[in-house]
DSSP file (Angstrom, degrees, kcal/mol; ACC not computed):
  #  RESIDUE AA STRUCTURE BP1 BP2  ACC     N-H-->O    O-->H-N    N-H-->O    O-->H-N    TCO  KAPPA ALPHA  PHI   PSI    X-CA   Y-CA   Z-CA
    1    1 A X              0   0    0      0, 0.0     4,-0.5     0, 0.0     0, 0.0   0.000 360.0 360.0 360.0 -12.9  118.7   94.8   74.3
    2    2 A X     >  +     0   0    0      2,-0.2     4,-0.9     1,-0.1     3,-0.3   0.879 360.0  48.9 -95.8 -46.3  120.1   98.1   75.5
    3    3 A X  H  > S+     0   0    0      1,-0.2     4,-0.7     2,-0.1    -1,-0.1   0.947 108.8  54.5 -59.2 -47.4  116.6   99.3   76.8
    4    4 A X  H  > S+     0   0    0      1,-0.2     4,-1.9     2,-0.2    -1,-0.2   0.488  95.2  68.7 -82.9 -10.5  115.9   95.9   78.7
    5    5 A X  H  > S+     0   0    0     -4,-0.5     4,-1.5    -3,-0.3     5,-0.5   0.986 108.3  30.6 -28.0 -96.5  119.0   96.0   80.6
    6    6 A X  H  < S+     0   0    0     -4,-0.9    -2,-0.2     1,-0.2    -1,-0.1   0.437 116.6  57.3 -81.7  14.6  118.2   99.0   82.8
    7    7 A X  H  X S+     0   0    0     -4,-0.7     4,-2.5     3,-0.1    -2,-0.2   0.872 113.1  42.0 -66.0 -66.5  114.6   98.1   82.8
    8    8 A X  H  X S+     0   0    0     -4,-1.9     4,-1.0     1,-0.2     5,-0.3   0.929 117.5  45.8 -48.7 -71.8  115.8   94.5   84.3
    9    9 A X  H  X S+     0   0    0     -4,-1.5     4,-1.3     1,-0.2     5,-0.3   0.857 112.2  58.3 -40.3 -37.5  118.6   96.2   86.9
   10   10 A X  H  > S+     0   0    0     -5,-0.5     4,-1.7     1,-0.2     3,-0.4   0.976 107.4  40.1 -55.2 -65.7  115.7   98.7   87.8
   11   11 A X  H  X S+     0   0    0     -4,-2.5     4,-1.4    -3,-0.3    -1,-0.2   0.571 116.2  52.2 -56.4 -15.4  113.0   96.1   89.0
   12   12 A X  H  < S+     0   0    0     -4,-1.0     4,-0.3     2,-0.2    -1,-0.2   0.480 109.5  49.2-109.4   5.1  115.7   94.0   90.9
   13   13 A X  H  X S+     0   0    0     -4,-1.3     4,-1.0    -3,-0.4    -2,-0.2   0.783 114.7  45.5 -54.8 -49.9  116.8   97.0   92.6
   14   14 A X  H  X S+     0   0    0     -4,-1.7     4,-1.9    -5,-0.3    -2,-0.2   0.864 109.6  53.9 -79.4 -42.9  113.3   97.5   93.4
   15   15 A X  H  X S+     0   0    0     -4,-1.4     4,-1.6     2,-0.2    -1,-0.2   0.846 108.5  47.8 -56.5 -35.6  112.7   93.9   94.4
   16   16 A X  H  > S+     0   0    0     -4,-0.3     4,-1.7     2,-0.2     5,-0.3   0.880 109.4  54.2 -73.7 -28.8  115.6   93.9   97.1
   17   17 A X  H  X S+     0   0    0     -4,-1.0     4,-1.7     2,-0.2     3,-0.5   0.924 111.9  46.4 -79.1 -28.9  114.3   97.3   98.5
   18   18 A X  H  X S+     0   0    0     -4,-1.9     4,-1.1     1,-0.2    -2,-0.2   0.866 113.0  48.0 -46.0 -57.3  110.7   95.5   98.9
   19   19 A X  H  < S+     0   0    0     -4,-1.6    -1,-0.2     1,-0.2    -2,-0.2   0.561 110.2  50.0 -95.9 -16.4  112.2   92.5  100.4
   20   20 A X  H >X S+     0   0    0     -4,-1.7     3,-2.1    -3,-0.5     4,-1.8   0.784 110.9  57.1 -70.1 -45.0  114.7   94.5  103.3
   21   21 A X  H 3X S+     0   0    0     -4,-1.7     4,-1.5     1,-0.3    -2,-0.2   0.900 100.2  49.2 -72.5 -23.0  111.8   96.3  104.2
   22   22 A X  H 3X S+     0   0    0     -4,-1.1     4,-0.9     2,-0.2    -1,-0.3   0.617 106.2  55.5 -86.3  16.0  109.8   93.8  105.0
   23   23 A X  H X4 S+     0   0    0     -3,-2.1     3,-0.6     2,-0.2     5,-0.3   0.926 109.8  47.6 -77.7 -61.6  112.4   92.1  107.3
   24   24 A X  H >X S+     0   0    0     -4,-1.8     4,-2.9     1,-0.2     3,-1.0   0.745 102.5  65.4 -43.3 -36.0  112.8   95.5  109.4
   25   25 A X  H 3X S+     0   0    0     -4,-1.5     4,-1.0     1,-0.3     3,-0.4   0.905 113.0  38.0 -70.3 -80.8  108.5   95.6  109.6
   26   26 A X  H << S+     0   0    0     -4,-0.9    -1,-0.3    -3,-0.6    -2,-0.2  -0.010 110.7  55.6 -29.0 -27.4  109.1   92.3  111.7
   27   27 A X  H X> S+     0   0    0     -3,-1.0     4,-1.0    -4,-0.2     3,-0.8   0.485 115.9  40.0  32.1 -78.8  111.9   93.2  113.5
   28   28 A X  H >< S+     0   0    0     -4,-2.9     3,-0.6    -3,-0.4    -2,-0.2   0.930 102.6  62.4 -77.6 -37.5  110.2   96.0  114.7
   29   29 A X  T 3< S+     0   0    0     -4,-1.0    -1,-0.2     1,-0.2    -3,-0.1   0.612  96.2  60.4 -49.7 -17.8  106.8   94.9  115.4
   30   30 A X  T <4 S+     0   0    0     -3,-0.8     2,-1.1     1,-0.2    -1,-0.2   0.751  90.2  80.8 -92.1 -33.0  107.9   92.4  118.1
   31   31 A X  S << S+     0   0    0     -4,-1.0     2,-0.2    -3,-0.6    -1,-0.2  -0.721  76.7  89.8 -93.3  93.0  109.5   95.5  120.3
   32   32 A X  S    S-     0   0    0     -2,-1.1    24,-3.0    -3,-0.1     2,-0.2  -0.813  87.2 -92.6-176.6-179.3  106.4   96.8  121.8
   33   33 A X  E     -A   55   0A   0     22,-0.3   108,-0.4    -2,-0.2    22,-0.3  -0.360  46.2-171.9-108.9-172.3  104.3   96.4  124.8
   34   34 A X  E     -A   54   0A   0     20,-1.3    20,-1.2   106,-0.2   106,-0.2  -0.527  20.6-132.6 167.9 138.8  100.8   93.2  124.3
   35   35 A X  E     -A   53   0A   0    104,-0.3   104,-1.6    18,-0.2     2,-0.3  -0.573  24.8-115.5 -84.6 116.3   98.4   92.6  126.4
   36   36 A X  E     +F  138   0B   0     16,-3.4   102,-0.3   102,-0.2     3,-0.1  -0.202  42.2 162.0 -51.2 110.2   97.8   89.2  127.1
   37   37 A X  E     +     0   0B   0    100,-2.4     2,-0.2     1,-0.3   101,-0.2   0.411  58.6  49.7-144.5  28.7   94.2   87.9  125.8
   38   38 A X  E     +     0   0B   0     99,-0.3    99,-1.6     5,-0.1    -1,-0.3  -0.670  57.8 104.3-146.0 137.6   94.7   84.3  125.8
   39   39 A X  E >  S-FG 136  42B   0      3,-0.5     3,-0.8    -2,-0.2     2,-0.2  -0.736  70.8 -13.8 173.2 153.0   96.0   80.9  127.8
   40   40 A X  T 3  S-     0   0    0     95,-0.7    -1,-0.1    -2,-0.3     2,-0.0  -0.565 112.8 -55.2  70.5-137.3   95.3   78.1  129.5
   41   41 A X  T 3  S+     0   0    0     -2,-0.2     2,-0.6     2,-0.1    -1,-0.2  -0.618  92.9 140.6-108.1  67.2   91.4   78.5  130.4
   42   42 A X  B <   -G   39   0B   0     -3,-0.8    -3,-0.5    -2,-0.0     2,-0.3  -0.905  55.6-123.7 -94.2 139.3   92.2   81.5  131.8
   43   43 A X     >  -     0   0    0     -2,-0.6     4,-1.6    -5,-0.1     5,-0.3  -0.571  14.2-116.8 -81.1 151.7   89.2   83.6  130.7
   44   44 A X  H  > S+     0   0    0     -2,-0.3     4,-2.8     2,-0.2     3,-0.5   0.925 116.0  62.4 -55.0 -53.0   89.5   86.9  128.8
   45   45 A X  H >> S+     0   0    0      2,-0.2     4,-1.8     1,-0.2     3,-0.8   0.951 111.3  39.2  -8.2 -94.0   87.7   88.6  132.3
   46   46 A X  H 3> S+     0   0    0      1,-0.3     4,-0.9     2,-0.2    -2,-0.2   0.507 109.5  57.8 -77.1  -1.0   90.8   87.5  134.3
   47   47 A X  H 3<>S+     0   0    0     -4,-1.6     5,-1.7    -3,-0.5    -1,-0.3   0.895 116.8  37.5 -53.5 -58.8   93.3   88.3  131.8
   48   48 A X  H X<5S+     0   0    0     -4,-2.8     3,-0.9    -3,-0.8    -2,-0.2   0.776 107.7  53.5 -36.1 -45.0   92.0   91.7  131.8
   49   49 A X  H 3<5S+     0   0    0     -4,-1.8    -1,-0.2     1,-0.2    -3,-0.1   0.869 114.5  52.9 -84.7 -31.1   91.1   92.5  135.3
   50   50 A X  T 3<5S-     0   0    0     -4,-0.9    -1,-0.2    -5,-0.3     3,-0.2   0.435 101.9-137.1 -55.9   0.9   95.1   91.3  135.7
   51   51 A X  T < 5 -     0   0    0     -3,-0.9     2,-0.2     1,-0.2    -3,-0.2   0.813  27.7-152.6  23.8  39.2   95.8   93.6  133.2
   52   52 A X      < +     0   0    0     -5,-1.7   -16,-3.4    19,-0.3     2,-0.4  -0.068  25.5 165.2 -23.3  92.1   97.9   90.7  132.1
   53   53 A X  E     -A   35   0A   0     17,-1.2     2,-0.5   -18,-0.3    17,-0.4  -0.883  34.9-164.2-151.4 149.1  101.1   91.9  130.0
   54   54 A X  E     -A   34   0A   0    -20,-1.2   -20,-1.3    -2,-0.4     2,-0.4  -0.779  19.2-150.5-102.5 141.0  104.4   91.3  128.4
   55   55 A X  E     -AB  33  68A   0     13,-5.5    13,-1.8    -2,-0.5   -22,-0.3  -0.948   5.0-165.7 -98.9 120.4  106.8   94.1  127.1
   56   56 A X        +     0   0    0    -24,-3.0     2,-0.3    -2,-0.4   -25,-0.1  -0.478  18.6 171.3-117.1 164.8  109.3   93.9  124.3
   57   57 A X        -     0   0    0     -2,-0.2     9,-1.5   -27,-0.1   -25,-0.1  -0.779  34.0-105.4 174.4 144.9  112.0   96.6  124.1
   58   58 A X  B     +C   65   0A   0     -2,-0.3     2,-0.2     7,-0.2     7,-0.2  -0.194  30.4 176.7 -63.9 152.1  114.9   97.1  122.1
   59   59 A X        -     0   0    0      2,-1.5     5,-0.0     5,-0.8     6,-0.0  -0.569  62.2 -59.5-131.5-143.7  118.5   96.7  123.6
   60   60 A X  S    S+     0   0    0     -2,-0.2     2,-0.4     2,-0.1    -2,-0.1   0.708 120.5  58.5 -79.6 -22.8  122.1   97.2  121.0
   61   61 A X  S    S-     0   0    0      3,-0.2    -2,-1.5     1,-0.1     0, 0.0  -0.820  81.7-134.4-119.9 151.0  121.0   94.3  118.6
   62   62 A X  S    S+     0   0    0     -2,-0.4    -1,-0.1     1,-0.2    20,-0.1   0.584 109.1  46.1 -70.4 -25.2  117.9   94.1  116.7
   63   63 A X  S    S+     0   0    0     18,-0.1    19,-2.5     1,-0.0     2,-0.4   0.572  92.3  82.0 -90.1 -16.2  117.7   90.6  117.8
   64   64 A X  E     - D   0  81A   0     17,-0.2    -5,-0.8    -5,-0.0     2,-0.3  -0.844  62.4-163.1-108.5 114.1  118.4   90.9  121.4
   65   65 A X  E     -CD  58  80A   0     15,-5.0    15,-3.6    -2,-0.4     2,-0.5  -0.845  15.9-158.7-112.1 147.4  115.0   92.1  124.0
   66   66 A X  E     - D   0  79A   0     -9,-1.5     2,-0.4    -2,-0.3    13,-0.2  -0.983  39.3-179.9-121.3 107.5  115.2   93.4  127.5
   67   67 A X  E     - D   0  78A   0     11,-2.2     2,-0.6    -2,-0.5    11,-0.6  -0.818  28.1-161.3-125.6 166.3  111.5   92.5  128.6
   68   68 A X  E     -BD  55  77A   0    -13,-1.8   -13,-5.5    -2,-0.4     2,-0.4  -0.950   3.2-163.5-139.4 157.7  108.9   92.6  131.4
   69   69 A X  E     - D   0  76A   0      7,-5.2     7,-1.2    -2,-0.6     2,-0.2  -0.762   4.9-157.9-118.2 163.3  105.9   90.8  132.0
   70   70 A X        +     0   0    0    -17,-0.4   -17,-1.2    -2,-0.4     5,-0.1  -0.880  10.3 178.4-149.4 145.6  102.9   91.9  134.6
   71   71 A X        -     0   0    0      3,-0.4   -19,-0.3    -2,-0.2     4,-0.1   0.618  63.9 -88.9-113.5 -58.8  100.7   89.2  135.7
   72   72 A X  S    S+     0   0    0      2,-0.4     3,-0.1   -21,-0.1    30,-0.1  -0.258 122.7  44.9 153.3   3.6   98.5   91.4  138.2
   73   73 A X  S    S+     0   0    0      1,-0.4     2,-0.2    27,-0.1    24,-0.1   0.627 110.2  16.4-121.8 -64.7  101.0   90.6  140.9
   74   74 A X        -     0   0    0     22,-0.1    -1,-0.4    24,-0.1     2,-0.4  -0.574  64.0-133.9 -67.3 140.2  105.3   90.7  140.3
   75   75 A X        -     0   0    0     -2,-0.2    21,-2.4    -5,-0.1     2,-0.4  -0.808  34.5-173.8 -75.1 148.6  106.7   92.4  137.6
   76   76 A X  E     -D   69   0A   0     -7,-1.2    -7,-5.2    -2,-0.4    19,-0.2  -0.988  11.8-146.7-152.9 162.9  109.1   90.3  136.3
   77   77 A X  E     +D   68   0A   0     -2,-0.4     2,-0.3    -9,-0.2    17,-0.3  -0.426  13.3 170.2-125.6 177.1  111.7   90.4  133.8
   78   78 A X  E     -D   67   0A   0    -11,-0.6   -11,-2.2    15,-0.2     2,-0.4  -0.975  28.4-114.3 173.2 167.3  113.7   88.4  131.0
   79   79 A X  E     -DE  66  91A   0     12,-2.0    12,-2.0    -2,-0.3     2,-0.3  -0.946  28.0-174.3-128.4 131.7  116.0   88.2  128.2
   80   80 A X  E     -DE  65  90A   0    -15,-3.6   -15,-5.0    -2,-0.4     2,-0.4  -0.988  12.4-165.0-151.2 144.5  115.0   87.2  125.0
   81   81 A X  E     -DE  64  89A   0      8,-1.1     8,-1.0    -2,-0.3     2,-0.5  -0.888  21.9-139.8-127.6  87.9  117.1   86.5  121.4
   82   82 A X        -     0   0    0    -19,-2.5     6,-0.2    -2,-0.4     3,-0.1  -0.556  18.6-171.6 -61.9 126.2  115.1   86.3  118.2
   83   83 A X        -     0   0    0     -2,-0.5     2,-0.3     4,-0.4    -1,-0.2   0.622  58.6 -29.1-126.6 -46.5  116.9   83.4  116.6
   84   84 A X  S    S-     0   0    0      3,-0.4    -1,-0.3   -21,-0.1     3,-0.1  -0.824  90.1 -57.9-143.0-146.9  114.9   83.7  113.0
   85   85 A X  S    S+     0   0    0     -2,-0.3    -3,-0.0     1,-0.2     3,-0.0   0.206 135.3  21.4 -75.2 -10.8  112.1   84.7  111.6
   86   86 A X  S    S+     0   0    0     31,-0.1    33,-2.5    34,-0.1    -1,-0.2   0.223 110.1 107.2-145.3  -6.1  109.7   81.9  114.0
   87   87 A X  B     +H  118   0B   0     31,-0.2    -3,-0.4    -3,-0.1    -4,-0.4  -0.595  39.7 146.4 -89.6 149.7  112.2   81.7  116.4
   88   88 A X        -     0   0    0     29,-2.6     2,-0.6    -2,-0.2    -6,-0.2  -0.589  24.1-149.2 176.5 137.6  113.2   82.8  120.1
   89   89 A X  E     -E   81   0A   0     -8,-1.0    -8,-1.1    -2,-0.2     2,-0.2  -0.838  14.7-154.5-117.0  97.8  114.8   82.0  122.7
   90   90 A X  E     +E   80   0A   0     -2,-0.6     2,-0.3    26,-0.3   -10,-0.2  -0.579  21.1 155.6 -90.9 154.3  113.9   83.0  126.4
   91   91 A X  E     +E   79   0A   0    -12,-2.0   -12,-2.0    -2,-0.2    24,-0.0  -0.923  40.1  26.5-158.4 151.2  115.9   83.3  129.2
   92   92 A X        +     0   0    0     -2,-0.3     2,-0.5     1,-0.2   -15,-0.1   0.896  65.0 177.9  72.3  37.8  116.9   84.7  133.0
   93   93 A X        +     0   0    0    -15,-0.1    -1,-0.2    -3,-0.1   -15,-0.2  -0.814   6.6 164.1 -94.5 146.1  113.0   85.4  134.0
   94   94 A X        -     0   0    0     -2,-0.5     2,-0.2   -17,-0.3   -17,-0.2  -0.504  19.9-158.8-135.3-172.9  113.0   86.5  137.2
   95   95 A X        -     0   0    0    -19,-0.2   -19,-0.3    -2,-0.2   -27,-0.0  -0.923  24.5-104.1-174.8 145.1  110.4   88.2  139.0
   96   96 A X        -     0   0    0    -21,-2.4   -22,-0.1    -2,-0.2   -23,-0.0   0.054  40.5-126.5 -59.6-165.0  109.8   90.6  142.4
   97   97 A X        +     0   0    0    -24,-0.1     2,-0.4     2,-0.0    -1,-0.1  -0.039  49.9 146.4-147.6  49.5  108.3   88.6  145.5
   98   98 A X        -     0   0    0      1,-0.0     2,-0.2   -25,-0.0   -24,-0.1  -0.626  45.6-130.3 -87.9 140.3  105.5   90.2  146.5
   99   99 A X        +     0   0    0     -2,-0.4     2,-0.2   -26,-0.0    -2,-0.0  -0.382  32.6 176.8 -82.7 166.3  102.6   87.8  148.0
  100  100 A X        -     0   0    0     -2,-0.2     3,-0.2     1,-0.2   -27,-0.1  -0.684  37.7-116.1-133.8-172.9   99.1   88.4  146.4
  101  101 A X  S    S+     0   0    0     -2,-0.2     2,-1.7     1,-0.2     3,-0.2   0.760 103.5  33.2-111.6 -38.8   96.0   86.7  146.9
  102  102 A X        +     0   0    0      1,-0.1     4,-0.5   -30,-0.1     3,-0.3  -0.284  67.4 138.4 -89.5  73.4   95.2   85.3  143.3
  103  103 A X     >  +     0   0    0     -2,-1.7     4,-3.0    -3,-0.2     5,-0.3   0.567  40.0 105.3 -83.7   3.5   98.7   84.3  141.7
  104  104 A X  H  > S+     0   0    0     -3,-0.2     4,-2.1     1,-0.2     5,-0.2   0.875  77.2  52.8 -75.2 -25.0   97.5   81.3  140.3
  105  105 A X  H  > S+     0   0    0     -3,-0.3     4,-3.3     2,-0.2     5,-0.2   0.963 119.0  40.6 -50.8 -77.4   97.5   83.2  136.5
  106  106 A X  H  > S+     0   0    0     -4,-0.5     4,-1.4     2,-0.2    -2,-0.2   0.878 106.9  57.9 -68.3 -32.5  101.5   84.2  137.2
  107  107 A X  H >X S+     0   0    0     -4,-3.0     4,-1.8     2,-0.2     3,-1.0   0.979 114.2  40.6 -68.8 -64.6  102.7   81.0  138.9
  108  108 A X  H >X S+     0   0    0     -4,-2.1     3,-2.4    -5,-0.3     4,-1.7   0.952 116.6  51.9 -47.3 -57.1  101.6   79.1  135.5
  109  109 A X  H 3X S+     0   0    0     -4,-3.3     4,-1.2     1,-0.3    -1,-0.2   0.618 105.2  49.3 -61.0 -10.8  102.9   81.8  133.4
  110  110 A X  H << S+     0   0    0     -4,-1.4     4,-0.4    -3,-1.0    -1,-0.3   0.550 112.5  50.7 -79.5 -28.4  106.1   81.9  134.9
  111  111 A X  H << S+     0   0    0     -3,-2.4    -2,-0.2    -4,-1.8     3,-0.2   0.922 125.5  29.4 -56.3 -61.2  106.4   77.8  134.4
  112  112 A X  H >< S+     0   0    0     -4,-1.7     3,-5.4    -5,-0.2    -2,-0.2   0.943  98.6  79.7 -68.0 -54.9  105.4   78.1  130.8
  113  113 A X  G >< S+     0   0    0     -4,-1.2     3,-1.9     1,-0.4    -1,-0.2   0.614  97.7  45.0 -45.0 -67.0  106.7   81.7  129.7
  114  114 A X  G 3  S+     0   0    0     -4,-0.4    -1,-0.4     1,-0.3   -24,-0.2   0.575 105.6  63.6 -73.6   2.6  111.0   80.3  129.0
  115  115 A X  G <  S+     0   0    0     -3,-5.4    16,-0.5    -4,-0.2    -1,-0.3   0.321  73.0 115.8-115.2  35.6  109.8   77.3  127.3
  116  116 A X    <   +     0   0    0     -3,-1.9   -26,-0.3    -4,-0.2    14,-0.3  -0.609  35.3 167.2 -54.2 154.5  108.2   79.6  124.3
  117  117 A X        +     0   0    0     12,-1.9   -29,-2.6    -2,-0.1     2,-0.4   0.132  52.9  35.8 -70.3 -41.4  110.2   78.5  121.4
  118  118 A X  E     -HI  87 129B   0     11,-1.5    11,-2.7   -31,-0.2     2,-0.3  -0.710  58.7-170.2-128.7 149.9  108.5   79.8  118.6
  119  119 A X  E     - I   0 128B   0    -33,-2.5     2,-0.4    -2,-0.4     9,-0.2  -0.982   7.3-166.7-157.8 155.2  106.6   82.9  117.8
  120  120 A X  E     - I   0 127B   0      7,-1.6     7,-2.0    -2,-0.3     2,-0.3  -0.976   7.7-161.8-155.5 129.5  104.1   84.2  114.7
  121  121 A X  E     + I   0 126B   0     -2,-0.4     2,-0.3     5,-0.2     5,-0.2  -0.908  22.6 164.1-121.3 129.8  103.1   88.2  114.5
  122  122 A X  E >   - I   0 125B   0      3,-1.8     3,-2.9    -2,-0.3     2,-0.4  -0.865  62.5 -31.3-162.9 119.6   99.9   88.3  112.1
  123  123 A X  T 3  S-     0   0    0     -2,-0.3    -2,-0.0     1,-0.2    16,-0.0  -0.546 124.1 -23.6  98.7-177.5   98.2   91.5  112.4
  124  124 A X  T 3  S+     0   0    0     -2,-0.4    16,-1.2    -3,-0.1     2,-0.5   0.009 122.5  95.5 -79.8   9.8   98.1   93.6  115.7
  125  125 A X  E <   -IJ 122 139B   0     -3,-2.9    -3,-1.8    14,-0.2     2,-0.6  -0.853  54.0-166.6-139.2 178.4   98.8   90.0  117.4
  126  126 A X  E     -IJ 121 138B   0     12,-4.2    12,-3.9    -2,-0.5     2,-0.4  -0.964   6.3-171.0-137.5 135.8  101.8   87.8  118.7
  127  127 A X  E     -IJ 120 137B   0     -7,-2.0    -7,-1.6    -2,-0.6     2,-0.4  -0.992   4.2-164.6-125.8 132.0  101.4   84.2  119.4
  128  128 A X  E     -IJ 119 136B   0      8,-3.9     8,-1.5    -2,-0.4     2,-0.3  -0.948  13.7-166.1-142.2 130.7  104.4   82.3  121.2
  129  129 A X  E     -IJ 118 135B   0    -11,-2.7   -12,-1.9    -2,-0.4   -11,-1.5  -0.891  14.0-138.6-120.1 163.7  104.6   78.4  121.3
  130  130 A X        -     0   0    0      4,-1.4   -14,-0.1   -14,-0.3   -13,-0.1  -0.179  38.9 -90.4 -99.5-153.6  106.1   76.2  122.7
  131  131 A X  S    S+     0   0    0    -16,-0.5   -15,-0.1     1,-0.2    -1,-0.1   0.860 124.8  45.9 -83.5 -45.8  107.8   72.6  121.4
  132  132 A X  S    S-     0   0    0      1,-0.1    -1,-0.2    -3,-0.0     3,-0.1   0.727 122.1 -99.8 -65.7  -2.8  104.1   70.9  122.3
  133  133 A X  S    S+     0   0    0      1,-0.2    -1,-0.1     0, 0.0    -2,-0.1   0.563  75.5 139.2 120.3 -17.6  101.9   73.2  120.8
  134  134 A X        -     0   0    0     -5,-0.1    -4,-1.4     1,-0.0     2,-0.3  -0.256  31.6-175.8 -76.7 162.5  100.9   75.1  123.9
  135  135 A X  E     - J   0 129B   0     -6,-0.2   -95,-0.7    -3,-0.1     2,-0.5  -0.994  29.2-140.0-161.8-179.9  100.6   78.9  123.3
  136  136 A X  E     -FJ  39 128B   0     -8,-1.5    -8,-3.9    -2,-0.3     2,-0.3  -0.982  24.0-143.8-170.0 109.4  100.0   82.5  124.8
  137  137 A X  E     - J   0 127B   0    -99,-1.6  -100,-2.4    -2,-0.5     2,-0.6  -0.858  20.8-178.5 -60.1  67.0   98.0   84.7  122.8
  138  138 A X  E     -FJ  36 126B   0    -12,-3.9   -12,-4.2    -2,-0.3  -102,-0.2  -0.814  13.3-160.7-123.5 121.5   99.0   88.6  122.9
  139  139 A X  E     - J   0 125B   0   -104,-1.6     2,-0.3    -2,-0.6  -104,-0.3  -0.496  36.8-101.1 -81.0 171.9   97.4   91.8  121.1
  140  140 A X    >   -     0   0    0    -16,-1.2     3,-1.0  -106,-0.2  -106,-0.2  -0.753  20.9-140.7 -81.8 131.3   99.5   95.1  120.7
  141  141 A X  T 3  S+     0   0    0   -108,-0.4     3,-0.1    -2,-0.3    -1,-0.1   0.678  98.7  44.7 -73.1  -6.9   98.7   97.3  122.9
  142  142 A X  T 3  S+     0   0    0   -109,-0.2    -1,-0.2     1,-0.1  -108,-0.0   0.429  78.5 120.4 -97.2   7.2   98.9  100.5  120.6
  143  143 A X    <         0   0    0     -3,-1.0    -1,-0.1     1,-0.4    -2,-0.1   0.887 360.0 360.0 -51.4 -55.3   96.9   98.6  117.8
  144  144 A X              0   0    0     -4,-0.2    -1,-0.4    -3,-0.1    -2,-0.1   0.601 360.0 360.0 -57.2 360.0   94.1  101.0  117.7
C-alpha cells in the first residue's frame, strides 16, 4: 500500500500537467495571423488575389484579442473575448473608408464577421460560426 500511494499521486500529477497544457495549446493557437480560404461562394481565386485575412493578437488577458482583418480593400479592426473553449464574442469592427472597385467580398464580410459566435481550431485551421450555421473558413498563415 505504501508503494501505490506515490505511484497513484505521481500519475495524477502527471495527468493535471497534460491537461493545463493542452488548454494553453488553444489559447495560443487562436493568436495568430489566417488567411481566409473559404465563404459565401466566394471562390478560393478571389479569396486569394484579396489576400483575404484576419489577425488575432494578444492584448493583457489571454482571453481578450485586438484584431484586424484585410479584405483587399480597408483594413479594419475589432475586439474580440474568447468566452470558452467554442466560444467568442465580437465586437467594435470598424474599418478605414477607402473606395475600391470590387468591395463586394468586404461589404459581406463586414455584415457577417460580429455575428461569429462560435469558433473550432482543428489543425492549421480556424472555423468561426455563426447562430445559423453560416461560417468563414481560415488557414494559419505560418502553418508550413
Amino acid at each position: 500500500m505504501k508503494r501505490i500511494f506515490p505511484i497513484f499521486i505521481m500519475f495524477l500529477c502527471f495527468g493535471l500537467c497534460l491537461n493545463c497544457a493542452s488548454v494553453k495549446v488553444t489559447e495560443q493557437n487562436i493568436h495568430r495571423q489566417w488567411m481566409l480560404v473559404s465563404y459565401k461562394d466566394f471562390s478560393k481565386e478571389e479569396l486569394t488575389n484579396s489576400k483575404a485575412e484576419i489577425n488575432f493578437t494578444k492584448i493583457s488577458d489571454a482571453n481578450k484579442i485586438a484584431g484586424t482583418a484585410f479584405m483587399g480593400c480597408n483594413r479594419m479592426f475589432f475586439n474580440a473575448e474568447i468566452k470558452s473553449k467554442k466560444r467568442i464574442e465580437i465586437s467594435g469592427l470598424g474599418s478605414t473608408l477607402m473606395a475600391c472597385e470590387k468591395m463586394e467580398l468586404e461589404s459581406q464580410f463586414s455584415r457577417d464577421f460580429e455575428k461569429m459566435q462560435n469558433f473550432v481550431i482543428e489543425g492549421h485551421f480556424l472555423t468561426l460560426y455563426d447562430e445559423k450555421g453560416n461560417k468563414v473558413k481560415f488557414i494559419a498563415a505560418d502553418w508550413d
